[in-house]
C-alpha positions in Angstrom: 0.0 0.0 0.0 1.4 3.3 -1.1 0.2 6.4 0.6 0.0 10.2 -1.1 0.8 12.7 1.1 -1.5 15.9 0.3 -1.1 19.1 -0.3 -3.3 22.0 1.3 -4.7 25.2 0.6 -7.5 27.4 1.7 -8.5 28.8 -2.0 -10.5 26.0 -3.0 -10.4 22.5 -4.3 -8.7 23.4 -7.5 -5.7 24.8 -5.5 -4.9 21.4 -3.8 -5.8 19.2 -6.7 -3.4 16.7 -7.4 -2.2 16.1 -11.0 -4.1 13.7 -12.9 -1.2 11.5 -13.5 0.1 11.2 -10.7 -3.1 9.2 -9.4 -2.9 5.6 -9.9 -5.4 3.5 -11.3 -5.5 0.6 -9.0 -8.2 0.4 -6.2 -8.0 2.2 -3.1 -9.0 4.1 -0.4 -8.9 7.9 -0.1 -9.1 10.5 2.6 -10.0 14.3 2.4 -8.7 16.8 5.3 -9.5 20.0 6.2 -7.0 23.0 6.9 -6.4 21.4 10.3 -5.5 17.8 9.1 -8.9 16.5 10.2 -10.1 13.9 8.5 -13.5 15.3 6.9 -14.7 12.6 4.6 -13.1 8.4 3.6 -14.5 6.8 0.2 -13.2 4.2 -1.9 -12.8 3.3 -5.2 -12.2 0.5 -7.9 -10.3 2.9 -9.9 -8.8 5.9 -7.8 -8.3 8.3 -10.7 -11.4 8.5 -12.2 -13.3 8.4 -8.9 -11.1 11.5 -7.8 -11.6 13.4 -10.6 -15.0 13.5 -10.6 -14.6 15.7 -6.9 -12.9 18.7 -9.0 -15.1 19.4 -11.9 -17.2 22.6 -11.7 -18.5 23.0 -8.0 -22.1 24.1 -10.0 -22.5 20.1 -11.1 -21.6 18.4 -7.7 -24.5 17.3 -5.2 -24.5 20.3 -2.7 -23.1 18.4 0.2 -20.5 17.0 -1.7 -20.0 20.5 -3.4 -19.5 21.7 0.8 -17.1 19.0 1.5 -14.7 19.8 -1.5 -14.4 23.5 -0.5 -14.2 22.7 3.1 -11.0 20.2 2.4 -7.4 21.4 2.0 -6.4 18.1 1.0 -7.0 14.9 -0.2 -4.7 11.9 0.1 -5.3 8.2 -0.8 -3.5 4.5 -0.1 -3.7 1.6 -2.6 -4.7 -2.1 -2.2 -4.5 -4.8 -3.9 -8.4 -6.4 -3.9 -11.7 -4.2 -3.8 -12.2 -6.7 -0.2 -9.1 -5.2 0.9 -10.6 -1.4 0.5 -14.1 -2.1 2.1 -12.0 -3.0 5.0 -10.0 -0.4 4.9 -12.5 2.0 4.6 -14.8 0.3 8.1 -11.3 1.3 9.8 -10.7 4.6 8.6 -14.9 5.9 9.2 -14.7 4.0 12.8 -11.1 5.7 13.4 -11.6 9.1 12.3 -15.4 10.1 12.4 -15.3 11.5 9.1 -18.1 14.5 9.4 -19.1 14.0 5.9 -19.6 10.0 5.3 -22.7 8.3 6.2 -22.8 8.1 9.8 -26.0 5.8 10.8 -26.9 7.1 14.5 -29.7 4.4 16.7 -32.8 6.4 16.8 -32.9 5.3 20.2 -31.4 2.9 23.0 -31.9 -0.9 22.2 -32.4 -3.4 25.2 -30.0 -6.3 24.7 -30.8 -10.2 26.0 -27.1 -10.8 27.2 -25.2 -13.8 28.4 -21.7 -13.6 30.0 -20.1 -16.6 28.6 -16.9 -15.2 29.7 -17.3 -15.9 33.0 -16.8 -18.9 34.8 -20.7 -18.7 36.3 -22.0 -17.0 33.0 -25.3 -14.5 34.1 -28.4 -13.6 32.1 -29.4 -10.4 32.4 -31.4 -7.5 30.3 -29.1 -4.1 29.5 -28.1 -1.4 27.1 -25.2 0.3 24.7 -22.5 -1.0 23.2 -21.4 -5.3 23.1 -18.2 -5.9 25.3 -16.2 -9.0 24.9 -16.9 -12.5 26.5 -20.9 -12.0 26.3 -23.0 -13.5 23.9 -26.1 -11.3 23.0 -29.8 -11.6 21.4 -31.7 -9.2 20.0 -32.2 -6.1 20.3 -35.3 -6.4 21.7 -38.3 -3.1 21.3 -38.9 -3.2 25.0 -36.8 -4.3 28.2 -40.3 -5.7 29.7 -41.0 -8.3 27.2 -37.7 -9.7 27.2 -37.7 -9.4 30.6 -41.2 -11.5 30.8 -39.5 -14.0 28.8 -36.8 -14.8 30.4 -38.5 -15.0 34.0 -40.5 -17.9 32.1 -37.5 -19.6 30.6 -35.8 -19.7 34.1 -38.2 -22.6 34.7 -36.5 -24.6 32.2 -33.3 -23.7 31.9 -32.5 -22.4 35.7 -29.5 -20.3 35.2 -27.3 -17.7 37.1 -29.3 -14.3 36.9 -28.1 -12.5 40.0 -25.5 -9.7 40.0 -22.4 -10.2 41.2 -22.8 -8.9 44.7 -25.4 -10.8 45.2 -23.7 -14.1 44.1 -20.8 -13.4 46.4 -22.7 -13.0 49.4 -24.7 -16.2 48.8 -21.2 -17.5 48.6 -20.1 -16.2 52.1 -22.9 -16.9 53.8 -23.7 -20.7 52.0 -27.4 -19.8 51.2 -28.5 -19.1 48.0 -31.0 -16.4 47.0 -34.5 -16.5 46.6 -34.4 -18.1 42.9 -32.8 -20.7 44.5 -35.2 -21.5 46.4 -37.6 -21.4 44.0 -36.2 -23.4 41.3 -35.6 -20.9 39.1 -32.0 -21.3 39.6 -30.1 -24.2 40.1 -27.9 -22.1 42.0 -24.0 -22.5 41.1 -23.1 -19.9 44.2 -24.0 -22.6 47.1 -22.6 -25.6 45.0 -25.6 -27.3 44.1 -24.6 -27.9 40.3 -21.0 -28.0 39.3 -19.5 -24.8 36.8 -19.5 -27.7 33.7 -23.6 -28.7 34.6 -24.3 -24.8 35.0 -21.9 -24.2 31.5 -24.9 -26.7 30.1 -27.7 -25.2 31.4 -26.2 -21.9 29.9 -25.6 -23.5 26.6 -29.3 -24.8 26.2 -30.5 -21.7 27.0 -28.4 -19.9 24.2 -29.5 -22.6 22.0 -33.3 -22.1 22.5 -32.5 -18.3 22.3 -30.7 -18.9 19.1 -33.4 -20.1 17.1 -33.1 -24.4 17.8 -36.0 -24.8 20.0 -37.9 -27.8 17.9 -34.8 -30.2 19.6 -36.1 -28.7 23.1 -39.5 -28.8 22.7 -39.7 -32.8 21.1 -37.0 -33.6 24.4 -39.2 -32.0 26.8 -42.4 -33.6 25.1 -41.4 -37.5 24.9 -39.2 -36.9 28.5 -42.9 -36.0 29.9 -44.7 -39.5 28.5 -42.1 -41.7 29.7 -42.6 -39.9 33.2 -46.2 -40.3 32.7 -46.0 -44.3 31.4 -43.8 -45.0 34.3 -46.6 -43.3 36.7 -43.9 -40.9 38.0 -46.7 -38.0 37.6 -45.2 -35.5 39.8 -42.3 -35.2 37.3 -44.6 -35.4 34.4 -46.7 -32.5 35.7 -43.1 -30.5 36.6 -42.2 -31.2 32.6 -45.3 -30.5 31.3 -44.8 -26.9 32.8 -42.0 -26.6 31.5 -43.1 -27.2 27.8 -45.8 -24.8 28.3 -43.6 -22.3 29.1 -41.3 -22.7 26.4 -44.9 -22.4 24.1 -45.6 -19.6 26.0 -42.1 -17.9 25.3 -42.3 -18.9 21.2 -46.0 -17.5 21.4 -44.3 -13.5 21.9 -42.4 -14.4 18.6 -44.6 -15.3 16.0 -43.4 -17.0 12.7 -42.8 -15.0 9.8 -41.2 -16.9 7.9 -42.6 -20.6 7.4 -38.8 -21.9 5.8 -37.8 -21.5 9.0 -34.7 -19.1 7.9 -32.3 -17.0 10.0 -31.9 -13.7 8.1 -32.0 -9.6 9.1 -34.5 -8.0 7.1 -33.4 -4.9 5.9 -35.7 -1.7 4.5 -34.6 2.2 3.9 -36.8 5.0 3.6 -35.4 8.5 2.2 -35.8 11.6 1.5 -33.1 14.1 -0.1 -31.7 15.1 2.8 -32.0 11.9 5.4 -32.5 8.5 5.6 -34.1 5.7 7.8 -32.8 2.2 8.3 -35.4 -0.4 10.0 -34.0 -4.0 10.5 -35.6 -7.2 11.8 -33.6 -10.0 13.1 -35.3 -13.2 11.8 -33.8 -16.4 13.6 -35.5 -20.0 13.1 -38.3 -18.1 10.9 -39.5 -16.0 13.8 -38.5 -12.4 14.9 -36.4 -12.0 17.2 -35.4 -8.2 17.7 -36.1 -5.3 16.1 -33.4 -2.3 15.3 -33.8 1.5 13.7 -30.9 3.8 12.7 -31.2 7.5 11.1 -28.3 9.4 8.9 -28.1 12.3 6.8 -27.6 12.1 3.4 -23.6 13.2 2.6 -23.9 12.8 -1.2 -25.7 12.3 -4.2 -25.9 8.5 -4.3 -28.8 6.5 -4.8 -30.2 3.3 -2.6 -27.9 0.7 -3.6 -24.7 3.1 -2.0 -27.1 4.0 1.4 -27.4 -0.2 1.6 -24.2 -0.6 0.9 -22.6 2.1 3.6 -25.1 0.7 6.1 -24.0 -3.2 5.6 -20.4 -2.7 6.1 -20.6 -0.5 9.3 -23.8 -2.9 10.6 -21.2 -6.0 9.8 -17.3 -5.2 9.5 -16.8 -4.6 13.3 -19.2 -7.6 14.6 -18.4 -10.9 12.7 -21.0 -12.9 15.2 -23.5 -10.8 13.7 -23.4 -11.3 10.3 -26.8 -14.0 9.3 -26.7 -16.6 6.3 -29.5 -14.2 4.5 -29.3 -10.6 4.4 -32.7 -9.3 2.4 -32.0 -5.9 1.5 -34.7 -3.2 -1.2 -31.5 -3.1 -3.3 -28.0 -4.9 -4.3 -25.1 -3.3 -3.2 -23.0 -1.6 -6.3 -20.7 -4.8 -6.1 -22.6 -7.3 -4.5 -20.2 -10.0 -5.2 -17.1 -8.7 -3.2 -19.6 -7.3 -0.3 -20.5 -11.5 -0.1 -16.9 -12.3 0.2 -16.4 -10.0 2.5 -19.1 -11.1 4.5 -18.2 -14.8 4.1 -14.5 -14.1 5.4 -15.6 -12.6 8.3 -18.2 -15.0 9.2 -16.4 -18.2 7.6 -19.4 -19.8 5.9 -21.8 -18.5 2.7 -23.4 -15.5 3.2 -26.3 -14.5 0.4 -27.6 -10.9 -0.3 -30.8 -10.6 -1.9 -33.6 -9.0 -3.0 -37.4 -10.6 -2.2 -39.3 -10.9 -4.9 -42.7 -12.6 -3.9 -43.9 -14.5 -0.9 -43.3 -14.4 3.0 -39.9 -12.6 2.3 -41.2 -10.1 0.4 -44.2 -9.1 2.7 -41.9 -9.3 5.9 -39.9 -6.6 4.2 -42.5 -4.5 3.2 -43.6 -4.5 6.5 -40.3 -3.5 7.4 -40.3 -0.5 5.5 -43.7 0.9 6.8 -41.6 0.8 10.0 -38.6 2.6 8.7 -41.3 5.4 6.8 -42.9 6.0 10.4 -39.6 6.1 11.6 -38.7 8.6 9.3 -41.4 11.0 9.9 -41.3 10.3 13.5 -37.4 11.6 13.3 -37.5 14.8 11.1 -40.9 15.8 13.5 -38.4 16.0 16.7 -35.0 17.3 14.9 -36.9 19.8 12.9 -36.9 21.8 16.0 -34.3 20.5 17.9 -31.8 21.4 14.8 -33.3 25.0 14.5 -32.9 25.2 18.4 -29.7 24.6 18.5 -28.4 27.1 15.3 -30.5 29.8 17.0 -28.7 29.2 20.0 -25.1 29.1 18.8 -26.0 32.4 16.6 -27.4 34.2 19.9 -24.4 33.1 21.8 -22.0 34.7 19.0 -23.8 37.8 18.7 -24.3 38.3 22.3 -20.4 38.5 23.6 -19.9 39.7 19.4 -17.8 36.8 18.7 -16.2 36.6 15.6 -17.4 32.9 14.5 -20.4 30.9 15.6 -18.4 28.4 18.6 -19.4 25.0 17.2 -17.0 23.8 19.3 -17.4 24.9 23.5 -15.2 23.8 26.7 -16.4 24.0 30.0 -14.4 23.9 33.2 -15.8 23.3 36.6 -13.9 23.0 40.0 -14.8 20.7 42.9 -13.8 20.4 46.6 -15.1 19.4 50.2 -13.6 22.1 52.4 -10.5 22.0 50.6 -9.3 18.2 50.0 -9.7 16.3 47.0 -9.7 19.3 44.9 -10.9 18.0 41.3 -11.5 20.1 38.0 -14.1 18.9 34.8 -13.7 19.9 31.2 -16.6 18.8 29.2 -17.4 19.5 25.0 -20.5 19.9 23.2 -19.7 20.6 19.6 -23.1 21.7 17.8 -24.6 22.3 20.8 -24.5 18.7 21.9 -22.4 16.8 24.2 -19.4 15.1 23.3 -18.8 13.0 26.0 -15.6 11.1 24.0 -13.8 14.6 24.6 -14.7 15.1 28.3 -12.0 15.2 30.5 -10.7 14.8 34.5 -8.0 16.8 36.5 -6.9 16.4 39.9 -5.6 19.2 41.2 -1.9 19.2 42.8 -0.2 22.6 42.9 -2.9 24.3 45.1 -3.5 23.7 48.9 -6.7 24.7 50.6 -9.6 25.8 48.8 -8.7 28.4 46.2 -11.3 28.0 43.2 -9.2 31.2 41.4 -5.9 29.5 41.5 -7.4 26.0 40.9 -9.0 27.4 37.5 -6.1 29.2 36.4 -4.0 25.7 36.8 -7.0 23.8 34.9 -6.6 26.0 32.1 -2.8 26.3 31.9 -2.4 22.6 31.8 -5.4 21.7 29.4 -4.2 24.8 27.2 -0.1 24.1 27.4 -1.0 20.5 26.2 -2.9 22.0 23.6 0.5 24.0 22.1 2.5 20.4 23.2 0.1 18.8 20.8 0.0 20.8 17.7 3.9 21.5 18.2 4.6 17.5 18.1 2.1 17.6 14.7 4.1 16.5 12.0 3.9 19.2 9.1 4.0 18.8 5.1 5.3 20.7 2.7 2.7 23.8 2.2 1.0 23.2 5.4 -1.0 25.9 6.3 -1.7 24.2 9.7 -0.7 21.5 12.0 -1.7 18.2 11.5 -4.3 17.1 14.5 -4.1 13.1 14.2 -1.0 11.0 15.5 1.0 9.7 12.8 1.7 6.5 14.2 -1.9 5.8 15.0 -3.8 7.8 12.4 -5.9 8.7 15.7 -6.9 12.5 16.3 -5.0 13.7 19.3 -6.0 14.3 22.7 -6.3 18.2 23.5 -5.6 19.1 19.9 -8.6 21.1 19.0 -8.8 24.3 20.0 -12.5 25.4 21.3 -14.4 28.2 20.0 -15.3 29.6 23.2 -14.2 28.6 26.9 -16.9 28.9 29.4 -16.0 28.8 33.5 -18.1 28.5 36.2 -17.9 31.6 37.9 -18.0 35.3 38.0 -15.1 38.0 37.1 -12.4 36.3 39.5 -12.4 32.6 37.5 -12.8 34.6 34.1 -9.6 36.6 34.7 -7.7 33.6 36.2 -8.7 31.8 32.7 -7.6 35.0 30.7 -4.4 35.2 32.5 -3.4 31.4 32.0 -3.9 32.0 28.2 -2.3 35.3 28.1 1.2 33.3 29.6 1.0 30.8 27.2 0.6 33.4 24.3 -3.2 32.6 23.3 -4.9 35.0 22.3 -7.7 33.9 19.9 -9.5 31.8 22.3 -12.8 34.1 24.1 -13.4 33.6 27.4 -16.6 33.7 29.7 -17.7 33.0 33.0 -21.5 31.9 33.8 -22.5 32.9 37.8 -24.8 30.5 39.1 -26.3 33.6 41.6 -28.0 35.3 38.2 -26.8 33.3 35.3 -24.9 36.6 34.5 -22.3 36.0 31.4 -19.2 37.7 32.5 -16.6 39.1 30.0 -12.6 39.5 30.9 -11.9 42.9 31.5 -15.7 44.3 31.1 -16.9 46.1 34.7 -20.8 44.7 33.4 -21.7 41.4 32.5 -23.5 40.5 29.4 -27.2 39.9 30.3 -29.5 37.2 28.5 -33.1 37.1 27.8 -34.3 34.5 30.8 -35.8 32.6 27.7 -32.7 32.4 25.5 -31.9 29.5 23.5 -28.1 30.9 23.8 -28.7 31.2 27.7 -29.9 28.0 28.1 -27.4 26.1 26.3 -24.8 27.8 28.7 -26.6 26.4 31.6 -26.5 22.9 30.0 -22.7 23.2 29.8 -22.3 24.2 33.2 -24.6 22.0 34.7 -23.2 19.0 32.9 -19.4 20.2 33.7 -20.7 20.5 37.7 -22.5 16.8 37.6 -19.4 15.6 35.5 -16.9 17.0 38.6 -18.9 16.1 41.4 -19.1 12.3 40.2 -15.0 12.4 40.2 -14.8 13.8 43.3 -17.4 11.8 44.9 -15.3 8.3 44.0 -12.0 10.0 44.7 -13.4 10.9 48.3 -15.2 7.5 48.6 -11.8 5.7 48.2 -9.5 8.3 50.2 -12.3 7.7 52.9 -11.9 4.3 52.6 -8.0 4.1 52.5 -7.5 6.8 55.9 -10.2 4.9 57.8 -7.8 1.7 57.5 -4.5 4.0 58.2 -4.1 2.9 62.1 -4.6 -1.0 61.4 -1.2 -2.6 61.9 -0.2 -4.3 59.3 -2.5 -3.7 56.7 -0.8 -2.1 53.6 -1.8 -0.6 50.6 -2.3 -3.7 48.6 -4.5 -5.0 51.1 -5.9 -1.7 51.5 -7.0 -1.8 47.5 -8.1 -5.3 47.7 -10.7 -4.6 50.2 -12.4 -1.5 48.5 -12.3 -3.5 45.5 -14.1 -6.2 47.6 -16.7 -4.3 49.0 -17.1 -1.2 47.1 -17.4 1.6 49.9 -16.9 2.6 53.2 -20.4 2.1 54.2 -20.1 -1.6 52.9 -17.5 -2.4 54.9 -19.0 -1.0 58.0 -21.8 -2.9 57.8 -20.1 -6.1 57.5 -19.3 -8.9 60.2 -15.8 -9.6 61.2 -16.3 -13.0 59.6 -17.1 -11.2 55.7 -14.3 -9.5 56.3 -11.7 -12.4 57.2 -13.1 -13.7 53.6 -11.2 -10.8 51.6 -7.9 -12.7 50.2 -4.9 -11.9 52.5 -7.2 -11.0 55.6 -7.0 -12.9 58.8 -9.5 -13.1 61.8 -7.7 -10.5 63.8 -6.8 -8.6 61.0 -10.6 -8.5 60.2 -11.4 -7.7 63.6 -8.8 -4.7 63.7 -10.2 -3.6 60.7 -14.0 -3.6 62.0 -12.9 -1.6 65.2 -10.9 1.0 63.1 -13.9 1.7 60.3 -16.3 2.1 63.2 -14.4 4.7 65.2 -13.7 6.8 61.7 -15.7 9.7 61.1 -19.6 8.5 60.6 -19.2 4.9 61.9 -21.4 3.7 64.6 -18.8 3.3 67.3 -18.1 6.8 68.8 -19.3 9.9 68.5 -23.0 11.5 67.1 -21.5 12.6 63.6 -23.4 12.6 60.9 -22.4 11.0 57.9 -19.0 11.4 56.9 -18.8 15.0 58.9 -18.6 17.0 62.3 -21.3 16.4 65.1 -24.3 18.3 63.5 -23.5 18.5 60.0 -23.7 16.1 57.5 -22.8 15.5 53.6 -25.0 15.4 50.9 -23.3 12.6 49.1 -25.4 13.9 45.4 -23.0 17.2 45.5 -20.7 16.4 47.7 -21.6 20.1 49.9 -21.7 20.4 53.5 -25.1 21.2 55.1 -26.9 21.7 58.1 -28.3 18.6 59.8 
């Protein structure tokens, strides 16, 4: 693979335009930056010449958004492969790496509960959550509500009586050699106590993930011919105990009705569009009968038609998640080049893989369902955004105009400072960029060259450090020949660097005194394009560096209230640091005075039992089951945590404070009891 190093400009696409020549006409995968080096758009290409050409004819014959991206780039670049496999892969990578804001970006229109099974542990647990896979669980659906899956696996239990407790709870059962109440009730055969090895729990796991999986019929016929030979042999207690079992596996296939009679395992796949977005609705079809239900939303980046949208949605549904991909993928249309999209799909899941198109029968009609669910979708979407979009432009636009800024800041930093009386001073920087969070970018500090409490020096340090690493970063940027900027992405990793954006406005929590001690820290490092403001909490007044009068907003600004958002979400963003930094420091000085207990043992047991308050509440003989902990180590321990501050052993303190105060542990402030 040989990459071309681009050249930028700011006076349009013509100006960086690479000579026709001098692009090759192999396949390959190409990248457009913007004055900055940020990645702005990734596309491939069977032939890299005549794909790139067509970006720099006349601006007036380009799709407008494409038409936007040109003349916002300084630069293009590209790499060559060898197979047109090689650069869909390469393409996955370089959208996932670098966010391109101009590619096809397919956002969940909403959180998706997830049936998960932690296969990666040695007791593997059912449970019911949300976001993003991890590693070492096996998941099923999505699912369109947390109840019904929910209901349905409180019936399977019955049959297939796995671990579903959290961890806590299964280590206590441990500790104290009783299981919980699903033990008792058979609807857990209840691993914690020892009454079913790991390998007979592993089995009971695997069935389960079986059924879920689609291969119930094997289940169901077991079940059903295990109940007769109970019943033949008169052993009718165990027939009646099997024949409830079978009627609640019915009951479980009867929330997932058959759709398709071949009894297939395919995703169902339908787009609705309009010129400027598009919806993606997908069922998940497993054993012929639906089992989850997903819908993303994206704007439309460029001029291309259906086939492209399918084919930009299959390889970021499938590249990154090979477990995913189904034997049958029904799609409205073929991708461009369906062929090498199939052997793509068949490498990562090591067994055929077919795209189609339905053209009569149960197939068809699922889909078309399927797209009266991505149409409502649709409309359901561009009914919210319509005003949240306008909401947020208005907002931006009032903020610029109000403190007569010279661009609209699509990119915003707040800082916040936190402290209890001085100790565990901690600081928050939190993003939004288009007046929405970007909680990727949000950042911690602890602060270390201020004692006491001293919000004015504390601030100034915040911003010295998160502002000196900006310079660091963009001074470590490798630059090209005719760079009219540095480049923001490490060149090693191809990743955008930490701290190397500057913001379009800093905001601090505070009046004049925090403003100026931001100011100052950017006047000593030699900034001085970056504004500056302060937001008082007492009258949401907007204070200015050197201005004797803050800038006042309209009580019902949009600008105004996105302000408030910022600082409210940089104070809740602080006050969760400080809160687990205090919890553990708590923890760890409570445990000071206990002979010979160091710090490892000291980090083993909050790891063990979470908090302070846990380990207060515990008996002596909990305690002596932490690795490394002996009975009169315990019993030191118990005395120690229950003479510290807010323990039950001396004093009338309230909770983690002086006698008639107390803590509210949601902000961490000091108030009267």
């Amino acid at each position: 693979m040989t990459p071309a190093r681009p050249s930028r400009s700011s006076r349009g696409p013509l100006s960086y335009r690479p000579e026709p020549g001098s692009i090759p006409t192999q396949p390959g995968v190409y990248r457009f930056r913007d004055a900055s080096g940020r990645v702005i758009y990734v596309g491939k290409a069977k032939n890299l010449r005549a794909r790139l050409s067509s970006y720099f004819q006349d601006i007036s014959n380009l799709h407008q958004r494409t038409a936007s991206m040109v003349t916002t780039a300084a630069g293009v670049e590209w790499t060559v492969v060898n197979t047109e496999v090689e650069a869909l892969q390469l393409e996955y990578s370089w959208i996932k790496e670098y966010d391109p804001r101009f590619n096809v970006k397919y956002r969940d229109d909403k959180s998706y509960p997830w049936l998960a099974v932690t296969t990666g542990e040695e007791f593997p647990r059912v449970m019911v959550g949300r976001g993003a896979k991890r590693k070492g669980t096996r998941y099923f659906g999505p699912y369109s509500h947390a109840w019904a899956i929910r209901e349905t696996v409180d019936i399977l239990l019955r049959v297939f009586p796995m671990r579903s407790c959290s961890n806590g709870v299964f280590k206590r059962s441990q500790q104290i050699g009783r299981p919980c109440l699903l033990g008792y009730i058979d609807k857990c055969a209840a691993p914690c106590v020892g009454n079913v090895s790991a390998e007979d729990h592993r089995q009971i796991v695997d069935d389960f993930c079986d059924f879920m999986g689609g291969r119930t019929r094997p289940f169901l016929r077991r079940i059903e011919q295990e109940m007769y030979a109970a019943s033949e042999e008169m052993d009718f207690e165990k027939a009646a105990r099997l024949r409830d079992d079978l009627g609640a596996m019915n009951r479980a296939l009867e929330k997932q009705a058959v759709v398709l009679s071949d009894g297939a395992d395919a995703d169902v796949i339908a787009l609705a569009e309009d010129p400027l977005e598009v919806a993606v609705q997908i069922f998940y079809v497993r054993g012929g009968r639906i089992r989850g239900q997903r819908g993303w939303v994206a704007d439309r980046t460029d001029d291309g038609g259906t086939s492209e949208l399918v084919e930009d949605f299959l390889l970021q549904l499938y590249a990154g998640d090979a477990d995913a991909v189904p034997r049958e993928i029904l799609v409205p249309e073929l991708p461009p080049d369906v062929e090498t999209f199939e052997q793509l799909l068949n490498d990562l899941r090591r067994a055929k893989v077919r795209i189609r198109v339905p053209q009569r029968g149960d197939k068809k009609t699922l889909q078309e369902t399927v797209a009266r669910n991505a149409g409502q979708a649709l409309v359901l979407h561009k009914t919210k955004r319509a005003s949240d979009l306008t909401t947020r432009n208005r907002a931006l636009e009032e903020i610029q105009q109000a403190l007569e800024l010279d661009d609209v800041p699509l990119r915003i930093e707040c800082y916040d400072v936190s402290n209890l009386q001085g100790t565990e001073v901690v600081a928050s920087m939190v993003v939004f960029e288009d007046g929405l969070s970007r909680k990727g970018e949000y950042r911690r500090f602890v602060i270390r060259g201020v004692d006491g409490q001293d919000d004015v020096a504390s601030v100034h340090e915040v911003i010295t450090r998160r502002f000196k690493r900006l310079l660091d970063e963009q001074a470590k940027s490798e630059r090209v020949e005719g760079d009219n900027g540095p480049m923001l992405v490490d060149p090693e990793t191809g990743r955008p660097r930490k701290f190397a954006y500057a913001p379009g406005l800093v905001v601090v929590d505070g009046g004049p005194p925090q403003v100026a001690a931001a100011k100052r820290a950017l006047d000593e490092l030699g900034i001085d394009d970056i504004p500056v403001v302060g937001l008082a909490k007492r009258l949401e007044e907007v204070w200015v560096p050197g201005e004797e009068d803050p800038v006042i907003l309209a009580r019902s600004s949009e600008g105004l209230y996105l302000l408030q958002r910022l600082r409210d979400e940089a104070h809740r963003f602080a006050i969760t640091h400080h809160r687990n930094r205090r919890s553990k420091s708590m923890v760890e000085s409570a445990l000071d005075d206990v002979p010979g207990l160091g710090e490892v043992r000291r980090k083993t047991l909050l790891k063990h039992f979470g908090s302070l308050k846990k380990l207060r509440t515990a008996e002596v003989e909990e305690i002596a089951q932490v690795p490394g902990i002996g009975p009169r180590t315990a019993a030191a321990i118990k005395e120690s945590v229950a003479a510290a501050p807010g323990g039950a052993g001396k004093g009338g303190a309230g909770q983690d404070g002086p006698v008639g105060m107390t803590v509210n542990t949601a902000t961490g402030e000091i108030e009267d009891a």
